[in-house]
N, C-alpha and C positions, 0 to 999 in steps of 0.2 A: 465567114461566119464561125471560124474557129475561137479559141481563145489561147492569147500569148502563150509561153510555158508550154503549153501542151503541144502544139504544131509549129515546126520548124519555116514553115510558109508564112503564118499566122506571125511570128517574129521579126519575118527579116520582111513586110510586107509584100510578096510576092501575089499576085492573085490567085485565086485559086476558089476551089468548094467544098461547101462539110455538107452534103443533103442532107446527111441525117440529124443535122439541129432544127429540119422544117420542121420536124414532128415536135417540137419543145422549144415555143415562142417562149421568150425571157417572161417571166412571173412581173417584172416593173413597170409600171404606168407609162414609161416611156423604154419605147424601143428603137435603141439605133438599129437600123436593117444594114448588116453587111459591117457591122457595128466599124474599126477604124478603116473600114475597105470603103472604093469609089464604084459606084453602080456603073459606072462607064464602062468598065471592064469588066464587067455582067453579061454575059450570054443572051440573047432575049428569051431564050428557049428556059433559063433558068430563073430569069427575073421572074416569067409566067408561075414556073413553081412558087417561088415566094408569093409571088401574089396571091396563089389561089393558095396556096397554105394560112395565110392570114385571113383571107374570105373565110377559111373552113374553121377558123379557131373562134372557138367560144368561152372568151375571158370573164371571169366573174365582176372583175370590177374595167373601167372605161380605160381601155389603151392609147396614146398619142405613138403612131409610127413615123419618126424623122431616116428624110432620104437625104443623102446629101451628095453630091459634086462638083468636084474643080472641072466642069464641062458641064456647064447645066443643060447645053442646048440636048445632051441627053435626054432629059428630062421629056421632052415634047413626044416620042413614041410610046408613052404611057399616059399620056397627059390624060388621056378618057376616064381610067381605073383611076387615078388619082383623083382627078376630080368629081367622080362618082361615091367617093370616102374623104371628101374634104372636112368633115368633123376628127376625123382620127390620123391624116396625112401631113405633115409638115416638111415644104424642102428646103435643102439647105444648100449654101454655095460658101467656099471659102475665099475672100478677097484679104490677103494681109496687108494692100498697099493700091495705088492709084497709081502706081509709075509703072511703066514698060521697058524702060534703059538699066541693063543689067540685070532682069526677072529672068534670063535662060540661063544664066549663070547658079541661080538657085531651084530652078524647076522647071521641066517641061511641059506641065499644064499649060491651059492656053492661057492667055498673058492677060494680065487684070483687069485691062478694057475691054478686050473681048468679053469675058467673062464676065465682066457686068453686063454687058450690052444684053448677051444673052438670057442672064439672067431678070433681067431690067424687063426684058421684051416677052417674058413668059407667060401667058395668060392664066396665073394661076393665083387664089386670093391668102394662101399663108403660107407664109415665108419668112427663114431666118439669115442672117449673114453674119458668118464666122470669121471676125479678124481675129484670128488668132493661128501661128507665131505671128504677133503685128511686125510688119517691115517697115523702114522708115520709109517716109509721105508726106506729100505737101498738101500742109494743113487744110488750105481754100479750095483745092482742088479736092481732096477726099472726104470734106464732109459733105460737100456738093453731091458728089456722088452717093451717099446716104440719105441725105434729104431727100434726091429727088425719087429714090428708093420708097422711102416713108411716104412720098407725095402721093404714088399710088392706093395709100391703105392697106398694101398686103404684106407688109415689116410687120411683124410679131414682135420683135426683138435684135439685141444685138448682142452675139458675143466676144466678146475682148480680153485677149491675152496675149503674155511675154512668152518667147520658145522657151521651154520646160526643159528640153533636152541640150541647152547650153551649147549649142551648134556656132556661136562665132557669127548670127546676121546681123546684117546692118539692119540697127532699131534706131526707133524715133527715144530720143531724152522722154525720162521721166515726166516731166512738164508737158513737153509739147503733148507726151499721150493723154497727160491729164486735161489740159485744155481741148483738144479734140473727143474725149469723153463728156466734158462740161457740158459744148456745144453741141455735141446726140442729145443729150436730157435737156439740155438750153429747146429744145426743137419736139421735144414731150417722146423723146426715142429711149424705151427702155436700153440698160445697159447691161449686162452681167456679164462674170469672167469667172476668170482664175489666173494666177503666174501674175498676179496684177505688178507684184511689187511695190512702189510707193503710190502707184493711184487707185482713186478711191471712185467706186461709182454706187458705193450707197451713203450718200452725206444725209444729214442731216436738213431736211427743205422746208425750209417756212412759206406760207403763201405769202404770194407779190399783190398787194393791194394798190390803193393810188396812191397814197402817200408815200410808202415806197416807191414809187416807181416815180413820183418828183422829186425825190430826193437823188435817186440814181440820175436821170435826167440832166437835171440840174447839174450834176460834176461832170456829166457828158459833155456838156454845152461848155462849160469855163474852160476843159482840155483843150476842145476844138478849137476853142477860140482862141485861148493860149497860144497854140500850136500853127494854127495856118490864119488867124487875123478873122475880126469880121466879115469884110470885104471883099475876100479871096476867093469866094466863089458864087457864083447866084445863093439866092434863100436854097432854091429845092435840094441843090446838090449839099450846101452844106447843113441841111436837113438828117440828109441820109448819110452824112459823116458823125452828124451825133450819134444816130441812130444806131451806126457798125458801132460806134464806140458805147452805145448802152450795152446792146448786146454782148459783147466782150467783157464789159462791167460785171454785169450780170449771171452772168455764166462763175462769177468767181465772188457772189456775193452771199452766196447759201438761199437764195428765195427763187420762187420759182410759180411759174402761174400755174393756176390748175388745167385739167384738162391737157391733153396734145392740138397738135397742128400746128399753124405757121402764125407768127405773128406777120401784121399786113400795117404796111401806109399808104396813103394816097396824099398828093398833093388837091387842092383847091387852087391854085392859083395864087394863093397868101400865105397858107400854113400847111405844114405836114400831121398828117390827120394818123392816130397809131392806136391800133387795135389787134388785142391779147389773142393768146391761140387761144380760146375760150370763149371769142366773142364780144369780150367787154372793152367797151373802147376805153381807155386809158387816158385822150386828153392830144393836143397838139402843140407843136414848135412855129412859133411864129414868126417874121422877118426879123424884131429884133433878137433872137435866138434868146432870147430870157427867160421868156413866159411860157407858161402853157396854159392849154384854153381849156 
């Protein structure tokens, strides 16, 4: 709870404590608590202070306090006080990547899957996740693990960034981070950052009506077919091949449905039946993969 410059601990991130900043909670709407420090290495005996220093603070205007840990399973010996101030509590965890081969080489925390897990399994309703320095990740496998984050309802947001401090990690290309960005907002997952460098997570979004969305379709269907033949697979599966391939399309067209959540298919037995995170069905592919209904 120091500030850089001034504490030699505070710099070289060493843990440590300043009691005497409980008495003068930050003046800003948002407060990091332990601002670049990990509550893990928080005393419980100390955390208690902070806590009941923020019970005892009477701000003029409405405060958001963000907790954040590389060991969220921390998290659960406070989980009461937190969720007894879930208007003003936000926790955070940092996940820069979905791989576990090579993460001890960059850090001790516990390793990214754990870390999710834990974080994943926390019964707690608002919640941020920090990729940021993002490490390189594969792609199907790390957004998986964000959706199903989102799936719960308690994703706030996400934030996303390149290492700032030019430390030499293995990152994901520009692209792939932009396309893995695409596919958060493809999924109604707010994005923000910084260090972005060349990707962009505030484009410009038109809404996806139906007509766009036959028209997307429709090039989805010509690819597929193009590519692996009519015949090449049952209706349903090559259904769900256009499908990956709208979604892809999509994610890189500037439109975008309103609302969040999951777009959904169901097969019938004939055709693949496709409805918007928003509810609105959109229309279906049928055995000669042409039409839609």
């Amino acid at each position: 709870m120091g500030l850089k410059g001034e504490c030699t601990f505070c710099s070289t991130y060493e843990p440590h404590y300043h009691p005497e900043r409980l008495g003068r909670i930050p003046i800003s709407p948002i407060v990091f608590v332990y601002g670049t420090g990990d509550i893990t290495f928080c005393s419980p005996n100390f955390m208690r202070r902070t806590l009941a220093a923020i019970d005892n603070h009477r701000p003029r205007t409405v405060k958001t306090y963000f907790f954040q840990s590389k060991n969220p399973v921390c998290f659960n010996q406070y989980l009461g006080w937190f969720k007894a101030h879930q208007d003003i509590v936000i926790l955070l965890t940092t996940l820069e990547t979905n791989r576990d081969t090579g993460y001890r080489e960059i850090s001790k925390a516990p390793l990214p899957t754990v870390r999710f897990k834990d974080f994943y399994e926390l019964d707690y309703p608002r919640k941020v996740l920090t990729i940021e320095p993002v490490l390189d990740f594969d792609l199907d496998e790390f957004v998986e693990m964000v959706l199903k984050l989102h799936g719960q309802g308690s994703l706030e947001y996400v934030w996303f960034g390149f290492d700032s401090k030019n430390c030499g990690l293995p990152e994901p290309s520009e692209e792939k981070a932009q396309e893995f960005v695409d596919l958060l907002q493809l999924h109604g997952i707010e994005v923000r950052g910084k260090t972005l460098r060349g990707v962009e997570t505030e484009k410009e979004v038109l809404p996806l009506n139906k007509e766009v969305f036959g028209q997307l379709i429709v090039k989805s269907i010509e690819e597929v077919i193009d590519e692996f033949g009519e015949d090449s697979h049952p209706p349903e599966e090559l259904g769900e091949l256009v499908f990956d391939n709208f979604l892809g399309r999509l994610g890189h067209s500037g439109y975008k449905p309103s609302g969040g959540g999951w777009w959904h298919t169901q097969w019938d037995g004939k055709k693949l039946h496709i409805t918007a995170p928003n509810g609105t069905y959109m229309g279906s592919i049928g055995p000669d993969m042409g039409k839609l209904g």
